[in-house]
N, C-alpha and C positions, 0 to 999 in steps of 0.2 A: 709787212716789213720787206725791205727789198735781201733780196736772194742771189748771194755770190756763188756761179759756177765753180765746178770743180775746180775746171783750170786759172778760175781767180784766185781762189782758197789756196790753191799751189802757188801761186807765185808769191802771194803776200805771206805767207809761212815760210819757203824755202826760199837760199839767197841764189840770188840771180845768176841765170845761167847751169843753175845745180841739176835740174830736171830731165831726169833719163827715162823716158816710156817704157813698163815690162811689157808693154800688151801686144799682143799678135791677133788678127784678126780674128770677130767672132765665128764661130760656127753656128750657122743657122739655118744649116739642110732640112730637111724634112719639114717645115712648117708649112702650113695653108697658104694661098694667095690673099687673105684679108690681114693675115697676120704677118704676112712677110712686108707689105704695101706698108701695115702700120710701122712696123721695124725700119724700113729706109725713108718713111716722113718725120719719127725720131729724128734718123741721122740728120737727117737735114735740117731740121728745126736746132736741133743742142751742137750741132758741130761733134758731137762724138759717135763712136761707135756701136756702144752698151751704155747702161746705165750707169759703169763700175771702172775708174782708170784706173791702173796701177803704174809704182815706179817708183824711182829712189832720188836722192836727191840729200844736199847740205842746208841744214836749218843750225846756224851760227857755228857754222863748221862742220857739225855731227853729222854723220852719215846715216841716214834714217832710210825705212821703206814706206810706202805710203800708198794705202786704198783712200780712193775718195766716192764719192755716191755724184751723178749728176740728175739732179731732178727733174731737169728740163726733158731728158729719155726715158718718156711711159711712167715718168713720178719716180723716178730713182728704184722701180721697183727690180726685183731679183729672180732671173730667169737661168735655165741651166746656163747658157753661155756667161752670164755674168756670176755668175757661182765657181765656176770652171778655173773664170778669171781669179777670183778671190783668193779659190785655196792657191791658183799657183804663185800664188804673190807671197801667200803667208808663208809656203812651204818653203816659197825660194828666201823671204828673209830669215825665215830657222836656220836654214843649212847656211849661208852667209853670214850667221852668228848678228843680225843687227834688228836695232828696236824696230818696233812697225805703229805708225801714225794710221788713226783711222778715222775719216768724217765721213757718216754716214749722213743721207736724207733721204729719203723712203717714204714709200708707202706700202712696203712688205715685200710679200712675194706676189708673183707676177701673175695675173689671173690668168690673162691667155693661155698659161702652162700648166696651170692647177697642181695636180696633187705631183708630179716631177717634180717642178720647179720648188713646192712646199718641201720635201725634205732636203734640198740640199742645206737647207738650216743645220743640218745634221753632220755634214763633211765641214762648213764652214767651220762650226764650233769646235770638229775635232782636229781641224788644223788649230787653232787657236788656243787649245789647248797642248798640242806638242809646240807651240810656239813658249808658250809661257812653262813647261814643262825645263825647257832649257835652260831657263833662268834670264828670258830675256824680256822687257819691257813693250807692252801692250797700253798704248796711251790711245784715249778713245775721246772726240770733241765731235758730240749730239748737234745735229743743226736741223732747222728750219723746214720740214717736219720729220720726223724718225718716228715708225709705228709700225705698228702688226710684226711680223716675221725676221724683219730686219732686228726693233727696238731688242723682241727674243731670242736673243741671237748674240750676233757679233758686236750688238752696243750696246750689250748690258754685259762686257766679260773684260772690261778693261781694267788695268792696274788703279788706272786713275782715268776717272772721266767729267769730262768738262761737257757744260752746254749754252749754245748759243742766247745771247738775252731775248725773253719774248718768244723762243720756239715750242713749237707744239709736238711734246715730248710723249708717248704712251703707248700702250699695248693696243687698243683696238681703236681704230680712225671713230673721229664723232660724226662722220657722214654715216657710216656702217651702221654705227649703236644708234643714228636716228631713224634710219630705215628699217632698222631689226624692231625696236623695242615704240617706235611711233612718238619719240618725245626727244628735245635734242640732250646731247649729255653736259652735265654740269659745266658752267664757266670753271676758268682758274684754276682748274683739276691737274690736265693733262699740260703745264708752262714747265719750262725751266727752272723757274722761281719756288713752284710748289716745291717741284720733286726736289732740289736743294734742301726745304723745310724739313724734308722730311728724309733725309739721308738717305738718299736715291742717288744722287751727282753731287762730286766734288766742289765744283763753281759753278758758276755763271759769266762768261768774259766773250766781250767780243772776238771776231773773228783778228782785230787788228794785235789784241793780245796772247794770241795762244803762240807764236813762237817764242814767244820772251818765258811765258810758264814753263812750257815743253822742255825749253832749253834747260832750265834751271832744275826743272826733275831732273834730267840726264845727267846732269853734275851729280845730282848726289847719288842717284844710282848707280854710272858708270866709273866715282870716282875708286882710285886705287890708294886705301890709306900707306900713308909713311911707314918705314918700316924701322925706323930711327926717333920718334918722338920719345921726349924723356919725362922720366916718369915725375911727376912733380912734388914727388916725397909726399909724409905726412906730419902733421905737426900736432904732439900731444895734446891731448884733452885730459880736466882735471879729471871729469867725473862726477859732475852737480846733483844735486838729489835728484831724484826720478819725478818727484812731483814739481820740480824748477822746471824740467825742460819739458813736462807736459802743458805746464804754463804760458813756457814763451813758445811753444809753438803752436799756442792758439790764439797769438797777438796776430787782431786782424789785418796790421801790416808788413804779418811776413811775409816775404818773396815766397810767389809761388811757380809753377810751370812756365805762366806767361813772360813772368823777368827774367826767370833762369832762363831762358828763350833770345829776348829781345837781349841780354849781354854776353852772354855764351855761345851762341849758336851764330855758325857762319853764315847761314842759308837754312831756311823753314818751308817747306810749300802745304798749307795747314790740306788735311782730306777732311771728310765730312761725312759721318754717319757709317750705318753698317754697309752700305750699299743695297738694303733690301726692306728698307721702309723707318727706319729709327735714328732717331740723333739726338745724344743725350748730352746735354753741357755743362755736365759732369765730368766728361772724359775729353781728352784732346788729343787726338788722333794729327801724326804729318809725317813726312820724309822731312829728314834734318840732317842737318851737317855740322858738327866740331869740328874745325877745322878743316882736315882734309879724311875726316871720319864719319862716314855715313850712318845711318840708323834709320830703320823704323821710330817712329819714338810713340808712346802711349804715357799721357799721362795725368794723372788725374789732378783735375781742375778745383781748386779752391773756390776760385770767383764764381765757377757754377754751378757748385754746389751750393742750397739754401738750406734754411730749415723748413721752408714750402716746395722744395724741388730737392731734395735729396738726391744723391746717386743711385739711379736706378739699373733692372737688368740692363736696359739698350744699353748702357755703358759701356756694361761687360760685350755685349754681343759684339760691343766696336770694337773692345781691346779684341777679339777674337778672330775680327775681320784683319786688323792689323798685324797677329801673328799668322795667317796667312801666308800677308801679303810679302814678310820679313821672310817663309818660305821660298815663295814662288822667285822672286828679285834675289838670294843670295846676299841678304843683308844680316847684318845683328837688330835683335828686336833690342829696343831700352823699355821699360818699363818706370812711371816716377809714381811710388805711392805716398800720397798725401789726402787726406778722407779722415773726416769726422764720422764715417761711418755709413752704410751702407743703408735705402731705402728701409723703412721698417713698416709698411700700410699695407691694405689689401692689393694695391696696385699690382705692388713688387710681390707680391706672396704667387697671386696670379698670373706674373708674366717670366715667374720662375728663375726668383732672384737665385734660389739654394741651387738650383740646376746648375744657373750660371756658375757662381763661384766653383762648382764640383767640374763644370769643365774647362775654367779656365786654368785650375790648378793642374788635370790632365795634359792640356793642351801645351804648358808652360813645360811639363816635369821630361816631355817626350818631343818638344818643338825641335825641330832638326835642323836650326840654324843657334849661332850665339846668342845669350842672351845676358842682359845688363840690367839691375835694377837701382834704383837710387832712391830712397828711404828720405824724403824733402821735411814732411813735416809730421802731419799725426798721421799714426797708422792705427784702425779702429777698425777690428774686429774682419771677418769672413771678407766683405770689399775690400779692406786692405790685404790680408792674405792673398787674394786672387791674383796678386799681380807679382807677388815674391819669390816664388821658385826662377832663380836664374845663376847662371855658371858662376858671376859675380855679382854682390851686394855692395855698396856704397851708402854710408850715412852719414846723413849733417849729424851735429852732432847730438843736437836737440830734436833730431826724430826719433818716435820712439814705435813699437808694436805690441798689442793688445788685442786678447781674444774680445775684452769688452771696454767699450770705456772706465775706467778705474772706480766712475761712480754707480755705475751699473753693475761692479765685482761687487762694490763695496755693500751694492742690496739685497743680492745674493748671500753674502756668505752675513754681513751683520745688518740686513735688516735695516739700513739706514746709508746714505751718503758722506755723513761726517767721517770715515776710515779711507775715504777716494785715495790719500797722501799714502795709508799706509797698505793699501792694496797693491798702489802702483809701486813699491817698493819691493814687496814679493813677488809682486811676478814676472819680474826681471825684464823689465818691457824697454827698458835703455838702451842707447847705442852701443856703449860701452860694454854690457851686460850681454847685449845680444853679440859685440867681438867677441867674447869671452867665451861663448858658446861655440864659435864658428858659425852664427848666422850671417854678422857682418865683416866683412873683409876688409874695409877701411873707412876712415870716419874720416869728414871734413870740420874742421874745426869753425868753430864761428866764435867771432871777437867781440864782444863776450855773445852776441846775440846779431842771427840774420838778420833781422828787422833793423836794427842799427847801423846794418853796413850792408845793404842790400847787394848792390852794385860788385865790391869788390870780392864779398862770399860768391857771388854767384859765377863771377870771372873764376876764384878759385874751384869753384865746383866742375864749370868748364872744361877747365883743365886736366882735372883729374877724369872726366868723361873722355875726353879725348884719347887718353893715351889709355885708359882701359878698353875702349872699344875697340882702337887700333890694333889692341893686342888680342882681342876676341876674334877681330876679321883671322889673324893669320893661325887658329888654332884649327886642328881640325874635328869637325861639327861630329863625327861619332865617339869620338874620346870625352867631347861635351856631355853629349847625351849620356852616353852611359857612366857616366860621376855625377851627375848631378841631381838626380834622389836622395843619393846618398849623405850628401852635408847637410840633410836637412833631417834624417834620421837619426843619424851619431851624435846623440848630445851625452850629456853628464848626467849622473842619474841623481843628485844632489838638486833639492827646491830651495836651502836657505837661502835668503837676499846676500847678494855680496857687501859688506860693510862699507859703508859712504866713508868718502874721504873727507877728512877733519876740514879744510878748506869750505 
């Protein structure tokens, strides 16, 4: 494939005329005469310095900083000079409070230096970490090849990471592994394409499209919600039996994640997988926008849920990845549960479904940012739970929660399915039932039924997201924390079903 130099990559990313050089000459005292000759036939061949430019620059206005890799010097590989260079770029965008863009290409650390050059992997990562520490945006676009020490490193720690189409993504070069082990290494392993399969990298987009992505994370990350959005009231619900709305919310055309999405939402930039091997489509991982109200958003997937693919752990591992990420960024997590119910095979028993739910529930009860859940459709058992500890709840009004599916209570306590109607009655699994308790804080009504009015439920649901997350940003995150165990413990010590209304 053909291969854009750094200083290409910069100018088609940032707008014109935007680009400021940090770099100051390298130092490169003390080296041999074989290795310094190789260092000025670099320079001369790539036009640059180092392997590594840095510099800031406007990408559709935003002020950004930006490492780039030039592959054309020694293979983009990373030597203390170009290490030197790295951290002072990362350090100087921490302290100037601004995102940092990074295209790496590599082919690791830099032989000629050996075991020097190999740790500075170690200062890189821990600038990038007081980078992300700050709460400030680390966006990372893989190109054309990224391996060895580099891939372990600084382009595998990004918020969000994109990779180029066709490039040759991995931890150890397949020249290396054919020389070590005498066979070459698998095709189609080490692409861009795989690792997406497999919840490694966010996308896959040309180099012509990453400013248009980048930019649009920044919107939701940097934006600053209204502090004036009005609250869009509630409108009562009657209160239908518990087995109606267990019904209609398993009508295969109710609106799920993806439409409450595509009508609601101002802006979506979907991620993809845990970032360390898993992607379950189950789960729907993205930074999203209500309006002028950012989020994490997590939310479980109907359409990818089957009865042959069930929700499994990866799912959870990704909600986990994503409260995180809702850490690091200074965002509100949302959370949306909707789940027939959580994998039940050897699969999940062995990739340690019960773990999962035990620490996502941890992870939620003590997560040190806002958090938002929204109660869409069924909630079925342990996968549903895993996702409901948060400061506030929202329910349509036909969602409901359940330790088991009402027909699986109903085999338990009699022995049979036919009582499914009057199991799901006692055990107060309603929206309504669950306000009543204080698990839900406000229900959205549906006319008479989602599925019926897709489009305009989901606007209203919209809405009412919007100005609760607005009001999540402006709360402060330890008054969060420390309340929010608590509405989940103080219940009523009374089991009778509350009496259905005559209607």
């Amino acid at each position: 494939m053909d291969r854009l130099g750094a200083r290409e990559l910069i100018d088609l990313v940032l707008d014109t005329g935007s680009w400021v050089s940090w770099d100051d000459p390298p130092d490169h005292s003390g080296v041999d005469d074989d290795y310094a000759a190789a260092l000025a036939r670099a320079a001369e061949r790539s036009g640059v310095d180092e392997s590594v430019i840095t510099g800031e620059g406007r990408m559709h206005g935003r002020r950004v900083a930006v490492v780039a890799c030039e592959f054309g010097f020694l293979a983009g590989s990373i030597g203390r000079a170009a290490a030197t260079r790295l951290v002072g770029s990362i350090r100087r965008a921490t302290e100037e409070g601004i995102p940092l863009l990074a295209a790496p290409s590599s082919g690791g650390t830099r032989m000629q230096e050996g075991t020097p050059a190999f740790v500075q992997m170690i200062a890189i990562s821990a600038a990038l970490v007081a980078h992300k520490a700050a709460g400030l945006p680390y966006l990372v676009y893989l190109r054309n090849p990224t391996t060895g020490g580099v891939m372990a490193s600084w382009g595998s720690l990004g918020h969000i990471t994109v990779a180029e189409p066709g490039a040759l993504v991995g931890f150890l070069g397949p020249r290396v592994f054919e020389a070590l082990y005498g066979e070459p290494f698998p095709t189609g392993v080490q692409t861009a394409e795989n690792l997406h399969a497999h919840g490694i990298v966010d996308a896959v987009l040309p180099p012509d499209q990453i400013a248009g992505i980048l930019d649009r994370a920044l919107g939701i990350l940097q934006v600053e919600p209204s502090a004036d959005t009005p609250d869009p009231g509630e409108d009562e619900v009657a209160g239908v039996d518990a087995w109606e709305s267990i019904t209609r919310s398993r009508r295969p055309d109710r609106p799920g994640v993806r439409r409450l999405l595509r009508y609601a939402a101002t802006d979506v930039i979907p991620l993809n997988g845990t970032g360390e091997g898993e992607s379950d489509p189950g789960l729907l991982i993205a930074l999203v926008r209500f309006g002028d109200a950012p989020c994490v958003f997590l939310g479980q997937d109907r359409r990818g849920q089957t009865e042959a693919h069930p929700m499994g752990p990866g799912a959870l591992r990704e909600a986990r990845r994503g409260m995180r990420l809702a850490v690091e960024l200074g965002l509100p997590l949302m959370t949306v549960i909707d789940t027939a119910g959580a994998a039940l095979t050897p699969e999940a028993e062995e990739g340690g479904l019960a773990g999962e739910i035990a620490r996502c529930l941890a992870d939620l009860v003590a997560l040190a940012a806002p958090t938002l859940c929204l109660m869409l459709g069924e909630g079925n058992g342990g996968g549903a739970l895993a996702l409901l500890p948060a400061d506030r709840v929202v329910a349509a009004e036909h969602a409901w929660l359940s330790p088991l599916p009402p027909e699986g209570a109903s085999a338990i306590v009699h022995r049979d399915t036919e009582h499914a109607p009057d199991m799901a009655r006692a055990q107060h699994v309603r929206s309504v039932d669950l306000r009543a308790r204080g698990i839900v804080d406000r229900i959205v009504a549906e006319h008479p039924d989602a599925a019926d009015e897709p489009e305009d439920f989901c606007r209203r649901v919209g809405e009412v997201l919007r100005f609760e997350l607005g009001r999540l940003a402006r709360a402060e995150v330890g008054r969060l924390v420390g309340s929010r165990a608590d509405r989940f413990g103080k219940q009523p010590a009374s089991c009778s079903p509350p009496p259905l209304d005559p209607a």
